[in-house]
C-alpha atoms as one frame of an Amber mdcrd trajectory, in Angstrom:
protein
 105.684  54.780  85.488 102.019  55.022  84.356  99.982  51.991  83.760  97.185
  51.578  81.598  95.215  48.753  80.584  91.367  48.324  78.565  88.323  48.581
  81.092  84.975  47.568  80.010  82.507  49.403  82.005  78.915  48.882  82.265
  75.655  50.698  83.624  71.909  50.770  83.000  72.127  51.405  79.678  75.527
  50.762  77.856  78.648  50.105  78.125  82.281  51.090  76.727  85.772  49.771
  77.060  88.285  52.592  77.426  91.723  52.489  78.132  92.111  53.925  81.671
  95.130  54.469  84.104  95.534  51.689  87.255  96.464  53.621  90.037  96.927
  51.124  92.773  97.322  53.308  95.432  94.088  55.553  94.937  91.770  55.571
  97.563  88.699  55.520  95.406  88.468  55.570  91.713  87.727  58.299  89.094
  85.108  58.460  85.847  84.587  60.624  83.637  81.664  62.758  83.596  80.794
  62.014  79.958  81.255  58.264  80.248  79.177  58.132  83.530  76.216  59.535
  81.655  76.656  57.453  78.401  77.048  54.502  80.382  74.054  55.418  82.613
  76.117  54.539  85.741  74.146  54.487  89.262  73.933  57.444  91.169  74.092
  57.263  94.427  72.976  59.666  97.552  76.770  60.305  98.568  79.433  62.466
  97.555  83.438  62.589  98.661  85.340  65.175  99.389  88.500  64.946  96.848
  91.704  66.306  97.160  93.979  66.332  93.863  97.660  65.839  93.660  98.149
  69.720  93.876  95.877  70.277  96.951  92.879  71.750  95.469  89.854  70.087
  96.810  86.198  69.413  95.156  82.926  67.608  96.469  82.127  65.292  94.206
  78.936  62.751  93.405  79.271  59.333  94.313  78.337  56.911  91.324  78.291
  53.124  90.853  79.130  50.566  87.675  80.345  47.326  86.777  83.537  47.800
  86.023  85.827  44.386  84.015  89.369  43.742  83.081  89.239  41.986  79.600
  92.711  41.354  79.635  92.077  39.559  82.847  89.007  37.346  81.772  86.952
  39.431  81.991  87.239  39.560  86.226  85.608  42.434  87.939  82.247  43.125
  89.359  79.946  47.074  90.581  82.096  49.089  91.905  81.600  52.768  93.226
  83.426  55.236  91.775  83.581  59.195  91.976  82.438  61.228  88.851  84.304
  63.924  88.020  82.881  67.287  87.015  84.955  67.090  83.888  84.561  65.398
  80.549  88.111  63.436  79.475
């Protein structure tokens, strides 16, 4: 079963609430490329090595945002995330 519930996230310049899936066994989480940029999220230094559900593996930049559940209160707080190289 797939879960999805709103996010608002929030970086340097905007932010956007999407609808996003809640894996809660991922190691680290995934943006978009395209809502990284609008958002103006953080980059950091860093990048992760990240292996997909099919084994194919990618090196990936390291960004961080404020990420909030709305549905929640609003709970949440900067989080890092890694920014995929596509936009979805």
């Amino acid at each position: 079963m797939r879960i999805y519930s709103d996010v608002r996230l929030q970086g340097a310049t905007s932010e956007t609430t999407k609808a996003a899936l809640i894996d809660t066994g991922a190691e680290i989480s995934m943006v978009p490329f395209n809502v990284a940029v609008d958002i103006g999220a953080w980059r950091t230094n860093q990048q992760a090595d990240v292996v997909g559900v099919h084994g194919e593996s990618r090196t990936l930049p390291i960004v961080a945002a404020h990420l909030y559940f709305p549905l929640l209160k609003d709970i949440g707080g900067r989080f890092i995330f890694v920014m995929s190289d596509t936009s979805r």
